[in-house]
GUZADO-327647 format. One record per residue: residue in one letter; x, y, z of N, C-alpha, C in turn. Coordinates in steps of 0.001 Angstrom, whole numbers, plus 500000, padded with zeros to 6 digits. Atoms other than C-alpha are relative to their C-alpha. Example, Ala and Ser with C-alpha at 12.3 -4.5 7.8 and 13.67 -1.06 7.14 Angstrom:
<atoms>
a500890498810500000512300495500507800500900501200500000
s499180498810499940513670498940507140499230501090500730
</atoms>
This chain:
<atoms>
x500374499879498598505715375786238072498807499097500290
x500716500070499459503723373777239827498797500677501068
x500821499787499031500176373877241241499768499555501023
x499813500003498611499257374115244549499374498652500688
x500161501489499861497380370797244235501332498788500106
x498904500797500606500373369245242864501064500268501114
x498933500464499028502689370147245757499239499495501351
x500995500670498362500051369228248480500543498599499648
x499662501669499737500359365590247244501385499587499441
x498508500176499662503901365753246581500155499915501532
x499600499947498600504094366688250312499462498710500992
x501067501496499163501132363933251125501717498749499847
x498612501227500449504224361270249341500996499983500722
x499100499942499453507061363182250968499905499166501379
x500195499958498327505558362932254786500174498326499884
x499664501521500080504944359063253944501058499426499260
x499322500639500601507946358338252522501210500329501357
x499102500287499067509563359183255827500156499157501284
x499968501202499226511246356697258245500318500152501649
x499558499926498664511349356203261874501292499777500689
x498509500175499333515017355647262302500710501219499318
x499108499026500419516066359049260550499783501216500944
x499761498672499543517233362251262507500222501085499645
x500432498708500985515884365513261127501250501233500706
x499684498749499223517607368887261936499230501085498814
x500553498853501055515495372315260184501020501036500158
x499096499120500143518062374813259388499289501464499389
x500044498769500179517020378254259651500518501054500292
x499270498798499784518208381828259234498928500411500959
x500565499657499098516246382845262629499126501926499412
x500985498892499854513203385711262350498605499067499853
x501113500070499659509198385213262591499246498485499164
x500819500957501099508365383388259408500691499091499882
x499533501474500131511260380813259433499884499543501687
x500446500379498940510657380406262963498653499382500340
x501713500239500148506822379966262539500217498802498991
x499777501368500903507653377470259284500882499070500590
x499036501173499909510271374984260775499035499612501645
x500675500815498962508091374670263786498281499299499696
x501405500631500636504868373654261458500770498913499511
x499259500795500586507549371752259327500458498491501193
x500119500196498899508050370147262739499152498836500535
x501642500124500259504275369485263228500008498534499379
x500592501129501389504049367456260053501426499070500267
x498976501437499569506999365422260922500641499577500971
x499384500592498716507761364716264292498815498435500479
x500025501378499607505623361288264492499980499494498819
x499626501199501350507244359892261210501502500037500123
x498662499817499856510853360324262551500227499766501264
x499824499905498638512797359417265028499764501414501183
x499796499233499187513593362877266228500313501251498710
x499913498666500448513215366516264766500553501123500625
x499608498777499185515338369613266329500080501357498589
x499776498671500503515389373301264826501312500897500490
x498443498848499770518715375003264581500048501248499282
x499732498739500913519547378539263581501484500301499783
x498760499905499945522417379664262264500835501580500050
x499968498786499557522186383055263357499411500563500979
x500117499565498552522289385231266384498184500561500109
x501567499169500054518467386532267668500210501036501037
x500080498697499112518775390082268701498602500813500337
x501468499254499632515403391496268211498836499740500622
x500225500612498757513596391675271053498320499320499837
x501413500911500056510035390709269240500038498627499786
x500073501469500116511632387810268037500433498969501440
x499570500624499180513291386771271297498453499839500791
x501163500485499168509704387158272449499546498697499477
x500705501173500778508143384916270025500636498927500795
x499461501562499274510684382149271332499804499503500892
x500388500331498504509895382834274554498742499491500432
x501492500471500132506024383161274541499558498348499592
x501261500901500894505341380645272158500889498486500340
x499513501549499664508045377562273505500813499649499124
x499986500654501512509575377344270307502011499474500593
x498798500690499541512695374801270656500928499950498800
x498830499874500899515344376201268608501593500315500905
x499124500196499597518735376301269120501131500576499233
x499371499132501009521910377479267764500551498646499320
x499733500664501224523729375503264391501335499827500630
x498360499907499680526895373851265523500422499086498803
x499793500717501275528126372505262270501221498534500442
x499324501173499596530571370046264511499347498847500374
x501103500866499917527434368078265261499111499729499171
x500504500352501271526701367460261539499062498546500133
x500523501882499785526858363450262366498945499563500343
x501227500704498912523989363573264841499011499690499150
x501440500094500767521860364003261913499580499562498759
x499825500799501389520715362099258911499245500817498926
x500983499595500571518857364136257178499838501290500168
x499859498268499016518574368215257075498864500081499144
x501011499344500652515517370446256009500244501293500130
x499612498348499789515790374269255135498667500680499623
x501459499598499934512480376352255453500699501566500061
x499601498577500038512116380083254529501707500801499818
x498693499883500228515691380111252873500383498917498885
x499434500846501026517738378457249984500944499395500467
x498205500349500056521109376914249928500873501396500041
x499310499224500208522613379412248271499754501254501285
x500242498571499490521576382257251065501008500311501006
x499750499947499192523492381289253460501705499282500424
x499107500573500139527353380153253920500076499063500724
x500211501559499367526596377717256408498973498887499579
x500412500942501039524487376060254227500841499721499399
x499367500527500751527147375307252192500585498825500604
x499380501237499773528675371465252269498793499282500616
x501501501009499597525014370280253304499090499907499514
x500790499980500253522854368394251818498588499815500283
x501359500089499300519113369159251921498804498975499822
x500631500844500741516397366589251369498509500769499824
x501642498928499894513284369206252246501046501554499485
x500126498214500235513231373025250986498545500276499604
x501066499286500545510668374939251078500059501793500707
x499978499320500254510504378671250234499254501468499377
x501265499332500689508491381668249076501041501405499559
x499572498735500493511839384109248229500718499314498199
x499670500708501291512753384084244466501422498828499847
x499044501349500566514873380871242905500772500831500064
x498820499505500432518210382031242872501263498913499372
x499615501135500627519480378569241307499038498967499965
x500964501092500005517301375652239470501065499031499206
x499699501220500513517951372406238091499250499849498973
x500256499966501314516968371283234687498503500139499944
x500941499884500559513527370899235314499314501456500767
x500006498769499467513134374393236697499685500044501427
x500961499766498383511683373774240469500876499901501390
x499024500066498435514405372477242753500552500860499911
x499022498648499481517045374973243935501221498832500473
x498855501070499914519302371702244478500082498500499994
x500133500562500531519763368756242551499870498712501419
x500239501141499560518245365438244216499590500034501672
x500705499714498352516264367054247098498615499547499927
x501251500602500098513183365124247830498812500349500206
x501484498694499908510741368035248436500582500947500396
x499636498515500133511253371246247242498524500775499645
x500957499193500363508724373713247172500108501621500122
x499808499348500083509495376923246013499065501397499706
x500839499189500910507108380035245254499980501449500477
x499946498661499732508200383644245027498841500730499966
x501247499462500552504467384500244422499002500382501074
x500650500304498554503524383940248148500572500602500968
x499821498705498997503710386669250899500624499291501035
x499535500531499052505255384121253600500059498548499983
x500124501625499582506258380682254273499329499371500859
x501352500573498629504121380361257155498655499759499050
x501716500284500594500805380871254487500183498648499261
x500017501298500529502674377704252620500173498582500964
x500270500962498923502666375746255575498785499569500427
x501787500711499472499419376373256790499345499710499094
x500535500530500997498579375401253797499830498368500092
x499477501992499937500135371605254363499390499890501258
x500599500202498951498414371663257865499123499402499528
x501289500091499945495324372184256868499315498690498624
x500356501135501184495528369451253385500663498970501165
x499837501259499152497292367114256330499107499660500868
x500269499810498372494821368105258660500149499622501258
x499410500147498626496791368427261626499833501669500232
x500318498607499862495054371544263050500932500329501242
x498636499771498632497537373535264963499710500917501314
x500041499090498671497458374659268531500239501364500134
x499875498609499772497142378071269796500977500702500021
x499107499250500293500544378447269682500644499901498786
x499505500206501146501659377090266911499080500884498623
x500465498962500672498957378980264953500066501584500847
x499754498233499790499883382384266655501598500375499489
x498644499890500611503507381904265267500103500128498758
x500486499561501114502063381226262156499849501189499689
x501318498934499763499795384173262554501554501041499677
x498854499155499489503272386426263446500289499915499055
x499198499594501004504943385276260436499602500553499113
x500801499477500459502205386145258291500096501942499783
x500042499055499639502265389315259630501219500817499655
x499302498965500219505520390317259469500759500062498943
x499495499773501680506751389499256074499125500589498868
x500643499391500818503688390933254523499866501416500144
x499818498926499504504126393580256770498659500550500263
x501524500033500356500359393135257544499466500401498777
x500688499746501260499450393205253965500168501629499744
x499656498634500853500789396666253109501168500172499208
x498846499858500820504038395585251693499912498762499079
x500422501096501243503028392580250177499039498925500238
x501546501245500081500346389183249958499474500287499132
x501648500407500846497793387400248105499204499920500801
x501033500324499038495023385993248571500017499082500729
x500085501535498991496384382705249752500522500222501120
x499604499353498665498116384772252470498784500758501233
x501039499314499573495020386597253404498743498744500961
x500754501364499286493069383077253891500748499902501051
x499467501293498660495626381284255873499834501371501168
x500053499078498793495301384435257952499238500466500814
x501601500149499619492163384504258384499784498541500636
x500626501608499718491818380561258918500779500018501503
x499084500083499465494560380899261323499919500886501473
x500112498952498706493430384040263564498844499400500514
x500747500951499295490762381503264567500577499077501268
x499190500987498966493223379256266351501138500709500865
x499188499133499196495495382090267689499652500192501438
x500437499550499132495916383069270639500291501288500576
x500414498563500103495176387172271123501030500276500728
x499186499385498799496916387517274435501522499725499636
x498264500272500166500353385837273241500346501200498750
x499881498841501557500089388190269934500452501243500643
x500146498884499840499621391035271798501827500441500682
x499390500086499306502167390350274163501880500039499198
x498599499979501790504776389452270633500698501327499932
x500518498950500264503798392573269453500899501439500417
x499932498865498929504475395079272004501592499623500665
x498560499952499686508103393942272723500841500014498739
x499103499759501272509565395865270232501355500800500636
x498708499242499705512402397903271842500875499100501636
x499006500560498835515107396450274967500286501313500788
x499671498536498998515702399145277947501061500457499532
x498651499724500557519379399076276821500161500445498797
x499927499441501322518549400490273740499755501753499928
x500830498478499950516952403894275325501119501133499646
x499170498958500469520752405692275016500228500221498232
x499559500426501242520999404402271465498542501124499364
x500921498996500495517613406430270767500039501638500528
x499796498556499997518762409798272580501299500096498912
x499559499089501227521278409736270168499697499936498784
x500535500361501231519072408687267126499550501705500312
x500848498686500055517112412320268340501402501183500245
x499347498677500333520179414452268381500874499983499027
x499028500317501350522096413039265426498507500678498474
x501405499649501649518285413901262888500429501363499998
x499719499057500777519028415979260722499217499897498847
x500617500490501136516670416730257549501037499717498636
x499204500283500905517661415889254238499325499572498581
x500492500263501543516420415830250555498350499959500149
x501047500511499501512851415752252236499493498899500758
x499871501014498947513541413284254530501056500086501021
x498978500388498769515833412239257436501460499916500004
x498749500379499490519150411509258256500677499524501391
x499434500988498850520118409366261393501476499434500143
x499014500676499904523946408844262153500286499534501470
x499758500355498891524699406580264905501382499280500418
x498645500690499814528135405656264581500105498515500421
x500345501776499896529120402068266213498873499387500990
x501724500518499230526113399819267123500784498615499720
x499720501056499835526523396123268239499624499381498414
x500350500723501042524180394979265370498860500634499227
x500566498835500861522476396030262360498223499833500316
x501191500207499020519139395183264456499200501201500477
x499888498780499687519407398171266026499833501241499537
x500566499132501155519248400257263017498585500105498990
x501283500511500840516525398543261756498405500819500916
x500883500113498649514502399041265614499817501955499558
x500060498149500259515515403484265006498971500164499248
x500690499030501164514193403666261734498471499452499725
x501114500800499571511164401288262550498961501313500798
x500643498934498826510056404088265331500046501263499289
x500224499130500335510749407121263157499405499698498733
x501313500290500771507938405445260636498935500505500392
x501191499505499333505653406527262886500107501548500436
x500157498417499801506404410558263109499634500578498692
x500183499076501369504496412445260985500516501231499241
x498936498620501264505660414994258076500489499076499470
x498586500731500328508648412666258157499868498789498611
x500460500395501360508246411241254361501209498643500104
x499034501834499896511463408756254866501160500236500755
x498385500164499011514485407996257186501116499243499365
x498836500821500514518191406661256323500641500160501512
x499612499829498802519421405762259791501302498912500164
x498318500793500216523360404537259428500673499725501271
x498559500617498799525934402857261814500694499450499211
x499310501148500021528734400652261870500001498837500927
x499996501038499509528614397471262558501602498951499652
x499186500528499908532022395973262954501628500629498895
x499280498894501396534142397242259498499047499770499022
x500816499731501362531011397585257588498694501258500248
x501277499147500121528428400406257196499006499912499535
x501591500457500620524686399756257102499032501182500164
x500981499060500267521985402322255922499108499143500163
x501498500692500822518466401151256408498880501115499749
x500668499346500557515958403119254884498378499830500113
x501551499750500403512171403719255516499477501168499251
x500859498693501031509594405667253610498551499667499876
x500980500514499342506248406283254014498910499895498556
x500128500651501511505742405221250028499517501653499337
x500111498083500636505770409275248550501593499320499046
x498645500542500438509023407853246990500234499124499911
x499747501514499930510572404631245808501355500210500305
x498991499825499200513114404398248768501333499092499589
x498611501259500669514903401400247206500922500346499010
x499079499490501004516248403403244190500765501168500514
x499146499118499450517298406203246102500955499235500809
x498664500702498743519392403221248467501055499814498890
x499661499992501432520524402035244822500938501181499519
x499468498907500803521657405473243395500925500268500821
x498837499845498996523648406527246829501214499363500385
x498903500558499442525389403625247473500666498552499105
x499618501498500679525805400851244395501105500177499860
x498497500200499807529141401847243818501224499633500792
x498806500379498945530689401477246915499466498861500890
x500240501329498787528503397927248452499053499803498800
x501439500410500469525101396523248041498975500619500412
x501423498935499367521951398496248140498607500090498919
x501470500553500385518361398190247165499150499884501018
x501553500048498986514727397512248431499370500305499337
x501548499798500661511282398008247565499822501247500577
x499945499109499964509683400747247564499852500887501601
x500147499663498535509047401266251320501408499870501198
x498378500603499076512415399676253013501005499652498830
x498681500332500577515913399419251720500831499823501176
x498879500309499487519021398981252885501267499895499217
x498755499332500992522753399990251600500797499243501200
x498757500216499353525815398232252915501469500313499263
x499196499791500464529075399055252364501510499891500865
x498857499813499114533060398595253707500271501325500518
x499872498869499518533799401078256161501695501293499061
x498804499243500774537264401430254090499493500891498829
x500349499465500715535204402749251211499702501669500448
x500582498892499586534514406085253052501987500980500357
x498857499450499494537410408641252621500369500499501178
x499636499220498668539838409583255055500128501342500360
x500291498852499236539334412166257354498605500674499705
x501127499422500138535896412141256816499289499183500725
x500492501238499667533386410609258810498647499564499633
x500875501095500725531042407975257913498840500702499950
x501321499332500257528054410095258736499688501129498818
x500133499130501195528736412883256424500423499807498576
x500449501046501627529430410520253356499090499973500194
x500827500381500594526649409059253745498799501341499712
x500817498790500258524806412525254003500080500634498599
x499583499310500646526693414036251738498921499595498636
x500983500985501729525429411058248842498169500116500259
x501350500165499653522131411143250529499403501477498730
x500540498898500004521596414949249596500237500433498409
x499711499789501392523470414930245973499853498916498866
x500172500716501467523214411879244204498355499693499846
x500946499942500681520990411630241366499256497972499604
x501329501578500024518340408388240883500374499364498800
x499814500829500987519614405670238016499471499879499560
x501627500074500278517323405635235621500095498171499470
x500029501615499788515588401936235130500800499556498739
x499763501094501442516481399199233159499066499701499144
x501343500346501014514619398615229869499612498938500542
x500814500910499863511721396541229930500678498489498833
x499636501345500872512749392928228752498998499627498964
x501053500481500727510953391942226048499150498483500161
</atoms>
């Protein structure tokens, strides 16, 4: 692994090694911190290129992030993969290759990242062979703190909005420093709430729920039910798993309530997400309930369990599976320690 010296002037090389007749596109999976990184990424290369645009390649339902876009100007767009040609050149920020299926058949010449490698190349660092700056480091609470990192060694100090986007992503992948960060997260956050600007934050912030969501929460309050010392939330079908996320987000904040599992369907698949107010490691209980029949895991505060709706016998419905497993199955015990 490289040090953090050592990718600054990798990045110093990269920025000057780019040309004014190439057309960038940043390819991100849309939320706070790749939104906040591809518009620093941006920053540092929109007067060494012809032309830089930000595409996502996913829908933005949640309504803090639709703020962010709004507030803060940010010129993203959606991913039309039929307009490959326009562009010579792609960059992927806060995401791999592998994460994403529309990443696939494109190659990247930038990555940069802060979730673990999930494929390297011989000399352990890229994530895909013959990309001309990769910077990878699972060790770092957000891609926004490895950005403002390259700001501030480019110094190109960033505007009030561009550091309050920062600031946001910071924020919400560390989960203000209670779910995770260092210290190099803690700086840029600090260096960074200098150049913010309070009123757009606040304003972020505070648009956490959509009016059209208010029936979707009378029936989050007559579907609770307790359960194993915690919750149970069935909401049957919901547009998107957004929505489930927004429930069990709001019943974090009622006290007693030690942890929530607040389920729907979303299309033919069933999504649990899981808070907890850390009395429990919520991720092994997502784990124990539901590895057999999907994917499920998390840390110890948030999880999340998916699974095909076909997996849930018939004539039963989806809510009282998942209750049922909620209330009886037993916790996996770990995996030995590797030597």
């Amino acid at each position: 692994m490289a040090t953090i010296p050592e990718y600054i002037a990798r990045m110093k090389q990269w920025r000057a090694s780019l040309c004014k007749d190439e057309r960038w596109c940043i390819l991100i999976t849309a939320d706070p911190d790749a939104l906040a990184s591809a518009l620093a990424l941006k920053r540092i290369m929109q007067q060494k290129t012809r032309c830089v645009d930000i595409a996502r390649v996913n829908e933005v339902t949640r309504p803090d992030n639709l703020a962010m876009i709004r507030y803060l100007n940010i010129p993203v767009k959606p991913w039309q993969p039929e307009k490959v040609s326009a562009y010579t050149r792609f960059a992927l920020v806060d995401s791999q290759p592998q994460h994403n299926k529309a990443f696939q058949g494109l190659h990247f010449d930038c990555v940069i990242d802060h979730h673990p490698i999930l494929q390297t190349t011989e000399d352990g660092l890229n994530v895909e062979k013959n990309v001309a700056f990769c910077d990878v480091r699972p060790g770092v609470g957000a891609t926004s703190t490895m950005m403002t990192r390259y700001l501030q060694a480019l110094r190109l100090w960033p505007g009030p909005r561009l550091a309050t986007a920062l600031l946001y992503g910071i924020r919400t992948d560390t989960g203000t420093f209670e779910r995770s960060g260092s210290e190099d997260d803690f700086r840029a956050y600090q260096w960074l709430s200098r150049h913010a600007d309070t009123s757009l934050m606040r304003r972020i912030t505070r648009s956490e729920y959509l009016r059209g969501w208010l029936p979707l929460f009378a029936r989050a309050f007559r579907s609770l039910a307790d359960c194993r010392g915690g919750a149970h939330v069935s909401l049957n079908e919901v547009d998107s798993a957004d929505l489930l996320v927004a429930v069990a987000d709001f019943f974090t904040k009622v006290h007693g309530l030690k942890w929530i599992a607040v389920s729907g369907i979303v299309g033919k698949t069933v999504v649990v997400i899981f808070r907890c107010d850390g009395s429990r490691d919520i991720g092994r209980l997502a784990d124990a309930c539901f590895y057999d029949v999907g994917e499920a895991g998390g840390h110890r505060n948030l999880a999340r369990a998916e699974f095909p709706l076909s997996a849930v016998p018939g004539g039963v419905k989806p809510g009282e599976f998942i209750r049922k497993r909620l209330e009886t199955r037993k916790l996996r015990p770990r995996p030995p320690a590797k030597p």
